[in-house]
C-alpha positions as YAML, in Angstrom:
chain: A
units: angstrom
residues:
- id: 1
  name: UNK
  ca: [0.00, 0.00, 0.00]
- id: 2
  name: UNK
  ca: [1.06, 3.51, -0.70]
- id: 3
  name: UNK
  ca: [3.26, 5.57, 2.32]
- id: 4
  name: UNK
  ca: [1.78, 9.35, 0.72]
- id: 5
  name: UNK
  ca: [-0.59, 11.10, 2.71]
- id: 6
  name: UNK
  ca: [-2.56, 12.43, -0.19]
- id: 7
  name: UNK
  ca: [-5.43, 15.40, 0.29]
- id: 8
  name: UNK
  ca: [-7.74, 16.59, -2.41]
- id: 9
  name: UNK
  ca: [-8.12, 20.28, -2.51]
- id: 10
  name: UNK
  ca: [-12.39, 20.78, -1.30]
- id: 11
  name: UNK
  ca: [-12.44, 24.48, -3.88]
- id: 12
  name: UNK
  ca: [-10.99, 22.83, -6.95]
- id: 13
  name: UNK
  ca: [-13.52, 21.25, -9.44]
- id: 14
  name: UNK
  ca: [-16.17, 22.47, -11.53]
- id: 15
  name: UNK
  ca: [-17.41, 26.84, -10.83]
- id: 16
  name: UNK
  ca: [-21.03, 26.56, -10.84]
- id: 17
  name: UNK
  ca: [-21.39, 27.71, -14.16]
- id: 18
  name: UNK
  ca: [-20.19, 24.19, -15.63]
- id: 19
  name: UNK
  ca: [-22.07, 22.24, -13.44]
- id: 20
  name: UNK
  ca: [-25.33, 23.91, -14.25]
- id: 21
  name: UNK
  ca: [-24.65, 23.12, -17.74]
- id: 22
  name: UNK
  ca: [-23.16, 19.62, -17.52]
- id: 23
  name: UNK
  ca: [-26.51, 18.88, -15.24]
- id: 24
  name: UNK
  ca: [-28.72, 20.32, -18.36]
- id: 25
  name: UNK
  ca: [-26.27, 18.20, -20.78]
- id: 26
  name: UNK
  ca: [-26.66, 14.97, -18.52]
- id: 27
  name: UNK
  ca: [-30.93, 15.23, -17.74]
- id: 28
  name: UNK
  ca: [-31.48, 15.38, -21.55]
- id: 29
  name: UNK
  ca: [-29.24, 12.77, -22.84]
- id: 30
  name: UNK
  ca: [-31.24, 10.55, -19.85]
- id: 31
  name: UNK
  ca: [-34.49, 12.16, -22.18]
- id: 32
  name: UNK
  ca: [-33.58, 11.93, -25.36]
- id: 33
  name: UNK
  ca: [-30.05, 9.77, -25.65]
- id: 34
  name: UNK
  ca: [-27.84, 12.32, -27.48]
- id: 35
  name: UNK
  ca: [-27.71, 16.10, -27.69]
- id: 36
  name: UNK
  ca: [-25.65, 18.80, -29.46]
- id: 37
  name: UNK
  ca: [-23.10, 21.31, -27.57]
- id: 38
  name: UNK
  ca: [-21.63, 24.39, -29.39]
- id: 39
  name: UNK
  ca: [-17.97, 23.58, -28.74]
- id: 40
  name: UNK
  ca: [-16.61, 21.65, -25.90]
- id: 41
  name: UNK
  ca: [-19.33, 21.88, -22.85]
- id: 42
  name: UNK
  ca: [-15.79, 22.21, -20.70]
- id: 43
  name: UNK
  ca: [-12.22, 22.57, -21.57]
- id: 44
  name: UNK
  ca: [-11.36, 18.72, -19.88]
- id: 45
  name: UNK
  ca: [-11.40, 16.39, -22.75]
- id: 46
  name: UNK
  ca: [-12.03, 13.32, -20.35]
- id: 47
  name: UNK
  ca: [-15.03, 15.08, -19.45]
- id: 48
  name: UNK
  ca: [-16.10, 15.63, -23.17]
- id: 49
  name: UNK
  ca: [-14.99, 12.09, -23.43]
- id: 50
  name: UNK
  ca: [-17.63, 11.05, -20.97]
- id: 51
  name: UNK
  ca: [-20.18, 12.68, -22.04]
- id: 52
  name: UNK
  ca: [-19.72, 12.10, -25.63]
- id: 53
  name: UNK
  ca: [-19.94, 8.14, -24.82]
- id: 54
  name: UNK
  ca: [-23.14, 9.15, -23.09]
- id: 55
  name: UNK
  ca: [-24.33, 10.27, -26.26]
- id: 56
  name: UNK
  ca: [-22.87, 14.18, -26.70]
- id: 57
  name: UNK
  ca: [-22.54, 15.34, -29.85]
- id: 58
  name: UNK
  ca: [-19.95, 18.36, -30.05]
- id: 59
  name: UNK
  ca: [-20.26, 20.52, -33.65]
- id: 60
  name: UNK
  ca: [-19.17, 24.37, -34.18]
- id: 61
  name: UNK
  ca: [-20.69, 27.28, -35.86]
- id: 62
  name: UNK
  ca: [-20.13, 25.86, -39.37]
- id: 63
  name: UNK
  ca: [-22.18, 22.83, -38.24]
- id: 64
  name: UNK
  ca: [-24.51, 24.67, -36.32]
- id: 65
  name: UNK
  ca: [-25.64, 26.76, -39.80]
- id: 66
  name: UNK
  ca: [-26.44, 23.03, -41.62]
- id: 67
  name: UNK
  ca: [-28.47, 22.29, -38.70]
- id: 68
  name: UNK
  ca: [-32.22, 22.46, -38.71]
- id: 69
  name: UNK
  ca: [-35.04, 21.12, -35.79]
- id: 70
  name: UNK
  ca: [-32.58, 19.80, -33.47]
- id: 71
  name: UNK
  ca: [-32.03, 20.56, -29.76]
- id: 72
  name: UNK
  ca: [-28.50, 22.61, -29.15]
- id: 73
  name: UNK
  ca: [-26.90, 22.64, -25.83]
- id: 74
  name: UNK
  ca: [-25.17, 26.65, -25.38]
- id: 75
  name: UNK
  ca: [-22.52, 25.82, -22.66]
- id: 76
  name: UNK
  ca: [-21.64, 27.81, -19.94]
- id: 77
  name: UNK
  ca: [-19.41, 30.44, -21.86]
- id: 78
  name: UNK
  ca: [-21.76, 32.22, -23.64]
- id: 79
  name: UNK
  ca: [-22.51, 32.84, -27.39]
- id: 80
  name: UNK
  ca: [-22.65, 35.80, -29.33]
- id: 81
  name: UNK
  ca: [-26.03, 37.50, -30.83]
- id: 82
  name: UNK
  ca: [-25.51, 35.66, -34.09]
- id: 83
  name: UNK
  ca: [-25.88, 32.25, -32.95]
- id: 84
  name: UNK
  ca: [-29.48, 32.93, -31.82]
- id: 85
  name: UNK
  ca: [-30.19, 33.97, -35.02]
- id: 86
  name: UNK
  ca: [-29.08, 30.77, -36.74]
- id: 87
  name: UNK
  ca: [-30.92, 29.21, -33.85]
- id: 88
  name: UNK
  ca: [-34.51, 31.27, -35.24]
- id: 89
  name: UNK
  ca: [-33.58, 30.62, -38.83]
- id: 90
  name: UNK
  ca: [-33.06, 27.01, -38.50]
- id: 91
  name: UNK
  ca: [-35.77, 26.41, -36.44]
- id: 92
  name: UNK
  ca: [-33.09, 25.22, -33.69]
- id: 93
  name: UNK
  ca: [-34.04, 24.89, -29.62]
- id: 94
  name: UNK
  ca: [-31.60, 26.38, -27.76]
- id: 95
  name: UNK
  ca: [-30.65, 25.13, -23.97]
- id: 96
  name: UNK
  ca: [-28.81, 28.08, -22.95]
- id: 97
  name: UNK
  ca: [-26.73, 26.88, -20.21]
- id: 98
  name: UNK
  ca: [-24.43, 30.66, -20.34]
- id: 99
  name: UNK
  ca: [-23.54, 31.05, -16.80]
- id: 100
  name: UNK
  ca: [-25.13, 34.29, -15.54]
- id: 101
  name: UNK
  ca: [-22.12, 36.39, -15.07]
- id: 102
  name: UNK
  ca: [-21.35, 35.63, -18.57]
- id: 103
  name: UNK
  ca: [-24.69, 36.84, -19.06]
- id: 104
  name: UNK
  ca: [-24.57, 40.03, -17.12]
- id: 105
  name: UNK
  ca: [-21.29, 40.95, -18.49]
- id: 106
  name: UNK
  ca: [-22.69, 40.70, -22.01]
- id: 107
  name: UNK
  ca: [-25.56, 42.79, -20.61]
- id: 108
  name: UNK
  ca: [-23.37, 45.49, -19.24]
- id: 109
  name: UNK
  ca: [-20.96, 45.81, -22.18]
- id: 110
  name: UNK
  ca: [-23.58, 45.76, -25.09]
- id: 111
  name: UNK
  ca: [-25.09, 48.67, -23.15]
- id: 112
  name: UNK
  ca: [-21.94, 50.36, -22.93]
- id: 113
  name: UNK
  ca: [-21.57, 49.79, -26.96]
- id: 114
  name: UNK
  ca: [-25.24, 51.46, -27.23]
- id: 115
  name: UNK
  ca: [-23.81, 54.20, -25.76]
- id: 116
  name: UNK
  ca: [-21.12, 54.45, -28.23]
- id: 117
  name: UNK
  ca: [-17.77, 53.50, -25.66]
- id: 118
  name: UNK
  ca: [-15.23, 52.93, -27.84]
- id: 119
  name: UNK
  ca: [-14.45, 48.99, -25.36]
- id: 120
  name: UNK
  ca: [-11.36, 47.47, -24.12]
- id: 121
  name: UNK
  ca: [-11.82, 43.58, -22.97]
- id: 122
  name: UNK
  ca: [-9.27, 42.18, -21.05]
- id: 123
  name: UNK
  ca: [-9.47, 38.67, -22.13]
- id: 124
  name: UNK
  ca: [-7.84, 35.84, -24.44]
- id: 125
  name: UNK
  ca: [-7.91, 36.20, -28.14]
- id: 126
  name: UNK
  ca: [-10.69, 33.68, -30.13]
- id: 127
  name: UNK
  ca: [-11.55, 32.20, -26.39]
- id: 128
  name: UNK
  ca: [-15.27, 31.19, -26.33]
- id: 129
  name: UNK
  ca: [-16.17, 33.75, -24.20]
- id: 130
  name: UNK
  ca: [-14.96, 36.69, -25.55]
- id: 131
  name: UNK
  ca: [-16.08, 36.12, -28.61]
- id: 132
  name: UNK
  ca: [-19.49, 36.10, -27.13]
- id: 133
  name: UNK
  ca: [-18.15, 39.09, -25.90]
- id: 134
  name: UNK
  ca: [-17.04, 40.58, -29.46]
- id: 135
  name: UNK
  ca: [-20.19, 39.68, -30.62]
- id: 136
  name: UNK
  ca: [-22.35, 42.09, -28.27]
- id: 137
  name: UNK
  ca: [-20.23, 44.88, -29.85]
- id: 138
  name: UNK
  ca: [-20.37, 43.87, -33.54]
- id: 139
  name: UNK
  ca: [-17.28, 43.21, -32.95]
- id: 140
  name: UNK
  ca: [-15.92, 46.20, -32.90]
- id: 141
  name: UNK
  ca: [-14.42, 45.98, -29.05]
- id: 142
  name: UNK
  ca: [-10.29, 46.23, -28.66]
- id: 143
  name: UNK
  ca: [-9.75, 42.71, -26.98]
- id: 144
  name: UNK
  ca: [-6.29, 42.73, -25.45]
- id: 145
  name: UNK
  ca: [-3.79, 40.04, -23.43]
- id: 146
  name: UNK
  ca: [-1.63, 42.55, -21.67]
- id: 147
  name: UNK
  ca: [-0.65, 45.85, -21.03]
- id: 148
  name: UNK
  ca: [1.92, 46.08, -23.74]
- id: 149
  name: UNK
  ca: [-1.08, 44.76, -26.65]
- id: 150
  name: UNK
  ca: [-3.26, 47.29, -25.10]
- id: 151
  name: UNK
  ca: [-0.77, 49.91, -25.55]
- id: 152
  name: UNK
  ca: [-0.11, 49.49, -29.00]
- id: 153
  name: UNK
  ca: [-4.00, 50.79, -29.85]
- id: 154
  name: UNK
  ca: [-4.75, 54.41, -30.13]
- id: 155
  name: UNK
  ca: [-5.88, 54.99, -27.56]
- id: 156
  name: UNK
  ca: [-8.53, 57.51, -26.26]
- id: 157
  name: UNK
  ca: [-8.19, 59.73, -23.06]
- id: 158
  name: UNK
  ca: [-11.31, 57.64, -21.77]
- id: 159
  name: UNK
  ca: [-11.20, 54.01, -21.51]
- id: 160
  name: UNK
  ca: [-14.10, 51.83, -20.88]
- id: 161
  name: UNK
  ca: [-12.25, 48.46, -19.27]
- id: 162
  name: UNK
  ca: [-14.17, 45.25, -18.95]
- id: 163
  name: UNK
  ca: [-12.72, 41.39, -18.44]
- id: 164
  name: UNK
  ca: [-12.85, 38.12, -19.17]
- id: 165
  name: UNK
  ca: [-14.84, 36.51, -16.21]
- id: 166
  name: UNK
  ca: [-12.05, 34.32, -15.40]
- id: 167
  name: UNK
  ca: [-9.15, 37.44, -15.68]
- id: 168
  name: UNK
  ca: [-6.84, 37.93, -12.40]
- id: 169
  name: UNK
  ca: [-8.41, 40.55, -10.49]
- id: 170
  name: UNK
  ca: [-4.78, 41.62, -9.40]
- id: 171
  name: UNK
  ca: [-3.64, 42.06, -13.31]
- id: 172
  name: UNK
  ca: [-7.23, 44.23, -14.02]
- id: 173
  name: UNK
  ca: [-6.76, 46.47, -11.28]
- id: 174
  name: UNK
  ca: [-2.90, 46.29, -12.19]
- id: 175
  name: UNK
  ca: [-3.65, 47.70, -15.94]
- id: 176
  name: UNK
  ca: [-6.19, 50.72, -14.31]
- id: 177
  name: UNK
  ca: [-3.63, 51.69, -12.68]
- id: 178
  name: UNK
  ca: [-0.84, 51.81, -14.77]
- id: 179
  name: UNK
  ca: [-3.27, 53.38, -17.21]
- id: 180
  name: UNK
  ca: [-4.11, 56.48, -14.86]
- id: 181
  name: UNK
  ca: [-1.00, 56.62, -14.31]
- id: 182
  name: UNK
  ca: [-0.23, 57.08, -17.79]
- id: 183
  name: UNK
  ca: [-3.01, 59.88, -17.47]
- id: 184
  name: UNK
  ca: [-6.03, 58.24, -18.74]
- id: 185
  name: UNK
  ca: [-9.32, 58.13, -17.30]
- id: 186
  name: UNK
  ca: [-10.34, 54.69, -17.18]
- id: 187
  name: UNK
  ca: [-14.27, 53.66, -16.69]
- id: 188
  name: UNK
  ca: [-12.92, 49.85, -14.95]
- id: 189
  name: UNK
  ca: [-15.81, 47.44, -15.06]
- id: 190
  name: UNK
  ca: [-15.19, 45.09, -12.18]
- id: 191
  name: UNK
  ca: [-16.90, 41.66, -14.00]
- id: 192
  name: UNK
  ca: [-14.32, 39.18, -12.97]
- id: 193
  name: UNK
  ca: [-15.97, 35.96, -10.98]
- id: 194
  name: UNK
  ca: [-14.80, 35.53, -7.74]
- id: 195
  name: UNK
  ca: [-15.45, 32.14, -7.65]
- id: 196
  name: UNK
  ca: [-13.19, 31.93, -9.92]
- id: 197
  name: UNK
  ca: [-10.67, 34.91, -9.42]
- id: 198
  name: UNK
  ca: [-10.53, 33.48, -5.09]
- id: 199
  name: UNK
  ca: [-9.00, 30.76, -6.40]
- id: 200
  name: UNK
  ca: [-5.24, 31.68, -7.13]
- id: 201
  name: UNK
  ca: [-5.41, 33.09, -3.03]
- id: 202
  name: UNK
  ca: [-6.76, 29.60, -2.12]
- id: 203
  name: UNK
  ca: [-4.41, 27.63, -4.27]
- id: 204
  name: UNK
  ca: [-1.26, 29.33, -2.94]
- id: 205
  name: UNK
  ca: [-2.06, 28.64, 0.54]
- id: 206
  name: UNK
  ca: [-3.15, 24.96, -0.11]
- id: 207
  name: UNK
  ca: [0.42, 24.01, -2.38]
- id: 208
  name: UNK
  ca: [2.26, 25.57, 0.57]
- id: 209
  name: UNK
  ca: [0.72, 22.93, 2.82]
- id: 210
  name: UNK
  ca: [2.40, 20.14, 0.96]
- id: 211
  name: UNK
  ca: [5.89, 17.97, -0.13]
- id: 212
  name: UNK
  ca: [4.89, 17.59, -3.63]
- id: 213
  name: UNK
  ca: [1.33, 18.97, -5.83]
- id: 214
  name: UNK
  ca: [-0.49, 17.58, -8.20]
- id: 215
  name: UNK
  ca: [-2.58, 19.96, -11.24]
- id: 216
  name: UNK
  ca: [-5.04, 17.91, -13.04]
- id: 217
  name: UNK
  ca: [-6.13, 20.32, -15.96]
- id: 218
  name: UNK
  ca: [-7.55, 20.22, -19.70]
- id: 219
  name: UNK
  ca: [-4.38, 21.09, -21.30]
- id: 220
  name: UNK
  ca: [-6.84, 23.56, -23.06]
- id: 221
  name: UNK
  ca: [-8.43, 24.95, -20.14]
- id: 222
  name: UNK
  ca: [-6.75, 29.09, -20.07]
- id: 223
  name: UNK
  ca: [-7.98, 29.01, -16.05]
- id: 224
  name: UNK
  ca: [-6.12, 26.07, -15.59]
- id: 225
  name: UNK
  ca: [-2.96, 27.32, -17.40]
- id: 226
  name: UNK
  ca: [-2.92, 30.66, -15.11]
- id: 227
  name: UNK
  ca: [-3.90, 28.44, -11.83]
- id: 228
  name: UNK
  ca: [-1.21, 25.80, -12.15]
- id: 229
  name: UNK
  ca: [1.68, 28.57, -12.31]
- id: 230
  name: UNK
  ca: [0.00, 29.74, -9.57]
- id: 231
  name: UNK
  ca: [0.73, 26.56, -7.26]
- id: 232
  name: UNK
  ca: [4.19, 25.99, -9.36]
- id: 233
  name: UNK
  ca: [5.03, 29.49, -8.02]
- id: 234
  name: UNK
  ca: [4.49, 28.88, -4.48]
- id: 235
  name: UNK
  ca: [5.32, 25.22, -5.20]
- id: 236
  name: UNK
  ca: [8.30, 24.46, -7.06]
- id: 237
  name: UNK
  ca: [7.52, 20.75, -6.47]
- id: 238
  name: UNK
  ca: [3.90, 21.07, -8.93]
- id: 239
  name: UNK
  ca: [3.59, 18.39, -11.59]
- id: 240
  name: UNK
  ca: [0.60, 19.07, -14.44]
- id: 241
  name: UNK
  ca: [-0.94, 15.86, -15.11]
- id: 242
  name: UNK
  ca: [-4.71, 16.16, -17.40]
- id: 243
  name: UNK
  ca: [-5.32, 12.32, -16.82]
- id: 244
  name: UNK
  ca: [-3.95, 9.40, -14.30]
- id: 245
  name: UNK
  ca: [-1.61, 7.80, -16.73]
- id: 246
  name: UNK
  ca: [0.89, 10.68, -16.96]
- id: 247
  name: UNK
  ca: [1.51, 10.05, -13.03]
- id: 248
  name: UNK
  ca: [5.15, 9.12, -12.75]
- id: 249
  name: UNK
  ca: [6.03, 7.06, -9.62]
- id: 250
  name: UNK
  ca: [9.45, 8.58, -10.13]
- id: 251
  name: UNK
  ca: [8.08, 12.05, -8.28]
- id: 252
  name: UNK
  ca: [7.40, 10.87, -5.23]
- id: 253
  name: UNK
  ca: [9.59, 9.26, -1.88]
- id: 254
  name: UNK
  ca: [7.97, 7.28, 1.24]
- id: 255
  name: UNK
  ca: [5.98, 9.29, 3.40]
- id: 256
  name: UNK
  ca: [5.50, 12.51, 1.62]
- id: 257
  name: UNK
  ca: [2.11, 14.68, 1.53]
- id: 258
  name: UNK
  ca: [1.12, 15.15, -1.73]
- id: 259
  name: UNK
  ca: [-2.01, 17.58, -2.70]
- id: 260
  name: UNK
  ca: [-3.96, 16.96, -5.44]
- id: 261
  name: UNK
  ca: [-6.09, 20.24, -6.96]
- id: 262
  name: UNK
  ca: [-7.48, 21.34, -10.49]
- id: 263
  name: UNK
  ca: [-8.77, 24.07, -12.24]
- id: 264
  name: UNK
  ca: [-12.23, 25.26, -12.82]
- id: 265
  name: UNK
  ca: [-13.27, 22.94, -15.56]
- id: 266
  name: UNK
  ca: [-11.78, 20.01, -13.92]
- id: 267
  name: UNK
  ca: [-14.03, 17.31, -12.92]
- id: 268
  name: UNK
  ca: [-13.63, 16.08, -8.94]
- id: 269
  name: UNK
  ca: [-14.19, 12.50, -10.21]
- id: 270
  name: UNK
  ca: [-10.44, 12.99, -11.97]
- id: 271
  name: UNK
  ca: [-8.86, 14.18, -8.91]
- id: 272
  name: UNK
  ca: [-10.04, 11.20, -7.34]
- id: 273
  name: UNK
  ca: [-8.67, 8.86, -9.95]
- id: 274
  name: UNK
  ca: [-5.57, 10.49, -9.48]
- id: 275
  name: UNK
  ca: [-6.13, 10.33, -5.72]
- id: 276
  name: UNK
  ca: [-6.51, 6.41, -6.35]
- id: 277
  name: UNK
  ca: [-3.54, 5.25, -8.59]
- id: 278
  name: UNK
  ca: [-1.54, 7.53, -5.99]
- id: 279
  name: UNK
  ca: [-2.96, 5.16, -3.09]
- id: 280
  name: UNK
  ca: [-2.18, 2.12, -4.71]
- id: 281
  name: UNK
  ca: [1.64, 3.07, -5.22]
- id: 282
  name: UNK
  ca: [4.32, 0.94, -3.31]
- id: 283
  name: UNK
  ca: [7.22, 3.54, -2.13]
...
């Protein structure tokens, strides 16, 4: 039997956004026995795995315009204006699982657009969200990935600032400031999920509890790229794994504590297989 003392982190796993829509996802393939998602329901492909054996069917916009009378599962990232009007034109049914502060921050910035703010989005180029983002704008928002990006715009003596939901609160408030201090006025749009932006304060405290640290991330999750360098940071001693067969015995000694913790879109029932092939290792 293994000698590690192994502890799953209780605030990693799914935010609530992806667990409202992988509960929508799950209740209608028990209905109906297969459903369509707009792009990967969660950025975990043994997640999309599972639910695709289930009977998930995963197509993108291209697909979504040959479609016509089907059922089409919006995940929890949001989509922009366009896609309901496919929906109407192809006589789709949407299940709009968009989280709500996806939602709200849609809300807020297509306001902002109707008041003609030139917008700045703090966010990832082509991620899902922000181009649901885009899309409330006509796509005429500045989307930027740092300071330096943002600085190579034009850019007006008032700024209207919003984020990606799953931004670093730190680097938002970090760009206002170095903005003002550049003499702009900035209009900063707090929209950043704490459930979500907590996490790097949690994370660091947790990998400081142990020997060694186990990630388990999609290695496309953007959350779970910014997350793990958090624990590597405070952790030199942080190994990324996104499934149980990249564990290497070769990490671990006798008696260590090892933590085990995830991202966002990381599903607890992978921690726990990693939790598992750790317990049966013989140190």
């Amino acid at each position: 039997m293994s000698t590690l003392h192994i502890t799953i982190d209780d605030n990693s796993g799914f935010c609530f956004g992806v667990v409202y829509a992988i509960q929508m996802a799950e209740d209608i393939l028990d209905e109906q026995g297969y459903l369509y998602c707009l792009g990967d329901i969660v950025h975990n492909d043994v997640e999309v795995e599972r639910l695709q054996q289930r009977g998930l069917r995963i197509i993108d916009h291209e697909q979504l315009g040959q479609l016509q009378h089907e059922t089409v599962l919006i995940r929890a990232h949001g989509e922009p204006p366009q896609t309901y009007q496919t929906a109407l034109q192809n006589n789709l049914t949407l299940i709009d699982a968009s989280c709500p502060v996806v939602l709200k921050l849609q809300n807020r910035i297509k306001t902002s657009h109707d008041k003609s703010d030139k917008i700045y989005i703090y966010g990832k180029h082509g991620h899902a969200e922000v181009m649901g983002l885009l899309g409330q704008t006509g796509n005429q928002a500045v989307v930027f990935e740092s300071m330096e990006e943002l600085l190579q715009h034009d850019l007006p003596t008032r700024i209207t600032l919003y984020s990606q939901t799953t931004k670093s609160t730190d680097s938002f408030y970090s760009i206002k400031s170095k903005l003002e201090g550049q003499g702009y006025e900035v209009n900063a749009n707090d929209t950043i999920c704490r459930q979500v932006s907590n996490r790097d304060k949690e994370l660091r405290k947790f990998a400081a509890r142990y020997d060694k640290v186990i990630f388990v991330s999609g290695t496309k999750s953007s959350n779970g790229k910014v997350l793990y360098q958090v624990c590597k940071d405070t952790n030199p001693a942080t190994y990324f794994v996104s499934k149980v067969e990249q564990l290497e015995p070769g990490w671990f000694s006798a008696g260590e504590s090892v933590g085990i913790c995830g991202a966002t879109s990381t599903p607890m029932w992978l921690m726990e297989e990693v939790r598992d092939a750790l317990l049966k290792y013989e140190l």
